[in-house]
C-alpha positions as CSV (number, residue, x, y, z in Angstrom):
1,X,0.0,0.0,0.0
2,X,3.1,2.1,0.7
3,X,4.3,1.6,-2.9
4,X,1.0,2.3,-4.1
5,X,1.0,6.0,-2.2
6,X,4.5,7.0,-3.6
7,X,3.7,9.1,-7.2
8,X,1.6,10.8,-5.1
9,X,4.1,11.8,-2.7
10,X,5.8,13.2,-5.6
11,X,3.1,15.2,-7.1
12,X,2.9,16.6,-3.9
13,X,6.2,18.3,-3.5
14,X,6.4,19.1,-7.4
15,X,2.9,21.0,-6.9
16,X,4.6,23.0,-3.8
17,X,8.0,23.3,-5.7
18,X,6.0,24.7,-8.8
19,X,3.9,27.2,-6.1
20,X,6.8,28.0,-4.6
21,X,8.3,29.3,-7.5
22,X,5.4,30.9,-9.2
23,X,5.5,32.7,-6.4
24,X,8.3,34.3,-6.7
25,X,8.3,34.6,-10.6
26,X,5.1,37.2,-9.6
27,X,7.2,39.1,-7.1
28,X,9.9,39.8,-9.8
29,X,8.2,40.6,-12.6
30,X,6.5,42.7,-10.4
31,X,9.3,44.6,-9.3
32,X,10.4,44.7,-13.3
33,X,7.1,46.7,-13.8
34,X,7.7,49.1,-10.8
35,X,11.4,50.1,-12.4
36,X,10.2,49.9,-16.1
37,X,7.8,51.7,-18.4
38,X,5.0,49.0,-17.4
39,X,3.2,49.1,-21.4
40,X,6.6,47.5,-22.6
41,X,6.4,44.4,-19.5
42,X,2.8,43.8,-19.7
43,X,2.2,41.4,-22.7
44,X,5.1,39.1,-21.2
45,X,3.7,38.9,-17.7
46,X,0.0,38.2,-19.1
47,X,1.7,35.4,-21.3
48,X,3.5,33.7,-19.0
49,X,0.7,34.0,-16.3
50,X,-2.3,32.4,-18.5
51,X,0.6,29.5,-19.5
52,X,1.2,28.5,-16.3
53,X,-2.1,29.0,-14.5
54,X,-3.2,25.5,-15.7
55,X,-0.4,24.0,-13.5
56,X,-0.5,25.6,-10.4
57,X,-4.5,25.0,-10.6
């Protein structure tokens, strides 16, 4: 049963690991927009945001 339990033991930490980092993806980016022109940084941060919302959902 132990064996069994295992992948999802895994999923587990990769779903905090990828959290984790989202996390602090969104607190760069947004300190890029406080120090740049925030028109030009926009379009990335919405596309990298809607491609990894499936995952962290």
């Amino acid at each position: 049963m132990r064996f069994f339990l295992i992948p999802f033991e895994i999923m587990r930490m990769l779903m905090a690991f990828i959290m984790r980092v989202s996390v602090i993806m969104h607190v760069y980016i947004v300190r890029v927009n406080m120090g740049m022109p925030f028109c030009n940084v926009q379009p990335n941060t919405h596309l990298t945001f809607s491609s990894s919302a499936p995952i962290v959902n």
